[in-house]
TIKOL-173434 format. One record per residue: residue in three letters; z, x, y of N, C-alpha, C in turn. Coordinates in pm, whole numbers, plus 50000, padded with zeros to 5 digits. Layout:
N
ALAZXYZXYZXY/...
! end
This chain:
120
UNK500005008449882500005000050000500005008950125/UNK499295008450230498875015350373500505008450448/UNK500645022450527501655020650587501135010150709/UNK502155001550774501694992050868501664999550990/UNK502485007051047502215017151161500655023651185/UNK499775030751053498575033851062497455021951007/UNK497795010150962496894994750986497184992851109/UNK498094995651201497984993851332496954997151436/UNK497215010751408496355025251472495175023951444/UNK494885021851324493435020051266492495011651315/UNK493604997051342492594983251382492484986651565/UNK493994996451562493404994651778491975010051822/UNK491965017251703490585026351706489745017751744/UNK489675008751620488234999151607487874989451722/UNK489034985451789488974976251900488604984452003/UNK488774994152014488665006152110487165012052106/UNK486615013051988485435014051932484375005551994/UNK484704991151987484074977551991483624982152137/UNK485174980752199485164978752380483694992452426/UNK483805001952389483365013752434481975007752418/UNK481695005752321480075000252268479404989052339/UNK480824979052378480064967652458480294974552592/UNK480554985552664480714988152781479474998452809/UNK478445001352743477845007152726477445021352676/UNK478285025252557478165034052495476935032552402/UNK476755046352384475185046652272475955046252151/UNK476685054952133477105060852002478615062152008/UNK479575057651847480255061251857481285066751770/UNK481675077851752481965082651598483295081251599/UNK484525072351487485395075451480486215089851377/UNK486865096251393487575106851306488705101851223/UNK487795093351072488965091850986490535101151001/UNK491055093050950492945100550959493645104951042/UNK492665108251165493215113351319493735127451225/UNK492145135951228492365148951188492435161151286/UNK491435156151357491455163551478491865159051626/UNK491315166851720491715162851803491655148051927/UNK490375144551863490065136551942489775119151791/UNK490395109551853490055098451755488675092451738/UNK488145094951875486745086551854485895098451956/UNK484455100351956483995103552028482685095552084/UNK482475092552201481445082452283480325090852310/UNK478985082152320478645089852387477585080952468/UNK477195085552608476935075052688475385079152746/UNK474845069352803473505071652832473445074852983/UNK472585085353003472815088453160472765079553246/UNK473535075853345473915066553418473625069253587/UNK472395060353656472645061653791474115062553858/UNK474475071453954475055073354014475435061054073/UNK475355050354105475695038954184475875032054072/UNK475415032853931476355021653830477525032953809/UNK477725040553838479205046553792480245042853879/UNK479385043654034480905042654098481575028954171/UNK480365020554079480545002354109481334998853974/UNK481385007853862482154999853772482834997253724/UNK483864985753730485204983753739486174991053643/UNK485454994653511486494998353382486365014153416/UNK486385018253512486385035053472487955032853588/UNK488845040053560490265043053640490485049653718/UNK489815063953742489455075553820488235069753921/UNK488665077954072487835073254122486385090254151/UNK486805097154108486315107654100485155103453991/UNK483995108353980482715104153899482645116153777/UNK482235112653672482485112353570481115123853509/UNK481195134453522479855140353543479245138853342/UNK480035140953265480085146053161479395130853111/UNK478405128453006478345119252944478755121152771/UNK479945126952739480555125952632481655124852643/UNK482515115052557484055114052572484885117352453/UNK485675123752489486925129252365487885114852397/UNK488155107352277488985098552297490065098352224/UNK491565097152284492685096152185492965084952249/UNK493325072952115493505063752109495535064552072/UNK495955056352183497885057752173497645041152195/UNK498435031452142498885018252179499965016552283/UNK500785027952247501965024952359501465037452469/UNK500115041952491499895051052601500745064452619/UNK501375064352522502165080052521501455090952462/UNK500805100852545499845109052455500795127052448/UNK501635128252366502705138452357501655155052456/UNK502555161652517501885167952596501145181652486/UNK501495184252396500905193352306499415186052247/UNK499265174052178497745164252179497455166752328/UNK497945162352409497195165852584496265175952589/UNK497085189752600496925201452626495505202952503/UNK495585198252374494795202352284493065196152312/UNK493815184152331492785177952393491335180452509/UNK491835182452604491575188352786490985199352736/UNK491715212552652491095226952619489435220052530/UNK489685209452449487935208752372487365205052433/UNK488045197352555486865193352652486405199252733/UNK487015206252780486355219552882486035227752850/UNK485885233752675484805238652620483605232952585/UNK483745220252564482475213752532482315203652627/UNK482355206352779481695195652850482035185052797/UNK483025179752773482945162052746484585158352857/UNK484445146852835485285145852940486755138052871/UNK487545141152851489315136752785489415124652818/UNK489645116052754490155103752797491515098852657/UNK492055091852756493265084752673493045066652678/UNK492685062852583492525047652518493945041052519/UNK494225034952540495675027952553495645011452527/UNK496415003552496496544985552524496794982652673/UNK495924969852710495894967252858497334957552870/UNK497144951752981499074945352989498864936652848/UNK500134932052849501064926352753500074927652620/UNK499764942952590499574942952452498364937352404/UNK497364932552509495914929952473494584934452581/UNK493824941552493492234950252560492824963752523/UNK492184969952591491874984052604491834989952707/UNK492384998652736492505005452895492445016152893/UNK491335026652983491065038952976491385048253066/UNK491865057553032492585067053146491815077453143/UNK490865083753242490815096453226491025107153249/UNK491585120053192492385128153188491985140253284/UNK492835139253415491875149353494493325158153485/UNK492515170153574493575185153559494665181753579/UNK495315173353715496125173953787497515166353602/UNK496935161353608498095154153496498725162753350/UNK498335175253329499065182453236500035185553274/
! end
């Protein structure tokens, strides 16, 4: 029997998955078991400059140069600062840009944070 803590985790990937895809992602790979560092990775189609900075689901108001996302998916938005740190370092080797997936208020959607310098 699957522990209920990771049927948790598992089903808010997939919802997280969903959201990214209907928000206009091309592609999107999740990382069975949360082996590495990142849970899902996006990847997005180049985007005029004026649909980026009209659209409501991005959190940062700074523009988003990178069209690949490292995503760690947390429900309760706590992303421990060692995953942080691990995180931010693959992305600034590989051009993609860190983001943290979280639950929107009272525990339903998806809400995306993205992870700029200032927050380590």
């Amino acid at each position: 029997m699957s522990n209920p803590r990771y049927v948790a985790g598992r089903a808010f990937e997939y919802r997280t998955r969903v959201k990214l895809l209907s928000r206009g992602a091309v592609y999107v790979m999740r990382a069975a078991s949360s082996k590495g560092a990142a849970d899902l990775i996006a990847l997005w189609p180049k985007l005029p400059v004026a649909d980026i900075v009209t659209a409501d689901w991005f959190i940062q108001e700074t523009l988003v140069a990178s069209r690949v996302w490292l995503v760690q998916c947390k429900r309760d938005g706590k992303l421990p600062k060692l995953e942080r740190i691990v995180l931010k370092q693959l992305a600034e080797k590989t051009g993609a840009t860190p983001v943290l997936a979280k639950t929107g208020p009272n525990g339903r959607g998806v809400k995306f944070v993205l992870l700029n310098e200032q927050e380590c």
